[in-house]
C-alpha angles and dihedrals in degrees: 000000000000111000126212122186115228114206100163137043088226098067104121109226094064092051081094086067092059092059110104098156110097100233087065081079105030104083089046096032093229132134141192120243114196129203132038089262089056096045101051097050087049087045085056101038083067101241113173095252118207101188141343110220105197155130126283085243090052094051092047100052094047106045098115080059094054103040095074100044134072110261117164108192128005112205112202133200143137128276098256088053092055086056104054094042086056090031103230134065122276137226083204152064107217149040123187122207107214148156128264113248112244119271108259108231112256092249092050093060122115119257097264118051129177099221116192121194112200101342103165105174109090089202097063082039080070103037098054087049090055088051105051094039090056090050105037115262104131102179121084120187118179135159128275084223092061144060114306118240090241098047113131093256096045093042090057103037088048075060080231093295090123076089088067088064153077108230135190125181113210126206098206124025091204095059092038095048087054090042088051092052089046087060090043113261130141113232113219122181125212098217134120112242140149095266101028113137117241114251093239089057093045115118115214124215119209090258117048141166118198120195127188115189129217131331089240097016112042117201119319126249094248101053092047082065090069101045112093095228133002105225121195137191112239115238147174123285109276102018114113104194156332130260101271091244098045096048084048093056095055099040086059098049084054096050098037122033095019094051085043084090089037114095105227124253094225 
């Protein structure tokens, strides 16, 4: 690991670490992972790294973690340093600057997948991904149009567990949604409509594809259409939703670890 001393926001080779807009990322396909926590599952998970940027103390602590793994180059500062460069203070001690895993080909996806439509917000990106990653579902397919799922916000709030999945980004939901019945998958839908089925009736195949729609908007008709069956969480009289990310946490937990006992319909 070859070390180098920061003593001024200005060296050039940190100014990566002050990028939070996405298309920083997006010609390199890199991405910037921040904590120790987030860090460490991405190290493991075996993602290419291109540079640490951290404190004396982190390197230190960790050394039995980085000693097995490929680092490059390890940039160190003090704290004080890592704040200025990302312009606010920090709760951490290190950032990592690393590649995106490649993309895993549709077909090669697992049996279950957690499918968003135009999800916008980067936070519920991540926090979808904690969550299917803590329960099993290994599969993540998102839209081009959208947040990726290593996109600095995503990557924090998944808590780096995105490196836990397989993910796919899809240019166009219609053509997906026929490709991923061609392969066998039923298609359920998370909206609420006037037939849907309630999420404690649902019976859950052996391959699956959930897909909750937009944060505002919810799922179109017209991709509903297309969708095998519409599930939706029962709730008390007068309340309209959950928050995306929370419906989708416990639609997965219905349709994961409880239909784990149950035997499959087909």
């Amino acid at each position: 690991m070859h070390f180098i001393q920061v003593k001024t926001i200005m060296f050039p080779q940190v100014q990566i670490y002050r990028q939070l807009r996405e298309n920083a990322f997006s010609k390199d396909g890199s991405f910037i992972a921040d904590s120790p926590n987030v860090v460490k599952l991405l190290i493991e998970a075996g993602v290419e790294i291109h540079s640490i940027f951290a404190t004396q103390e982190y390197y230190e602590k960790n050394e039995a973690l980085l000693a097995v793994h490929n680092i490059p180059i390890a940039y160190v500062a003090e704290k004080a340093i890592l704040e200025q460069v990302v312009g606010h203070r920090l709760h951490h001690n290190v950032m990592m600057h690393a590649i995106r895993p490649k993309e895993t080909p549709l077909e090669a996806l697992d049996n279950n997948i957690i499918m968003l439509t135009e999800i916008s917000n980067a936070d519920n990106i991540g926090a979808i991904a904690r969550s299917a990653a803590a329960l099993g579902i290994k599969s993540y397919l998102v839209p081009k149009q959208g947040p990726h799922p290593y996109s600095r916000r995503a990557v924090r709030v998944s808590m780096g567990h995105i490196g836990k999945l397989n993910y796919h980004r899809y240019d166009d939901i219609r053509k997906t949604i026929t490709l991923l019945k061609q392969l066998g998958y039923r298609i359920f839908a998370a909206e609420v409509t006037a037939d849907s089925t309630p999420l404690s009736q649902v019976k859950v195949p052996k391959k699956w594809v959930l897909l909750m729609g937009h944060e505002q908007l919810g799922i179109a008709e017209e991709i509903l259409s297309l969708c095998d069956e519409v599930v939706t969480i029962e709730m008390e009289e007068g309340i309209k939703s959950f928050n995306v990310a929370i419906a989708a946490s416990i639609m997965m937990y219905q349709f994961k670890v409880i239909s784990k006992w149950a035997k499959p319909i087909f």
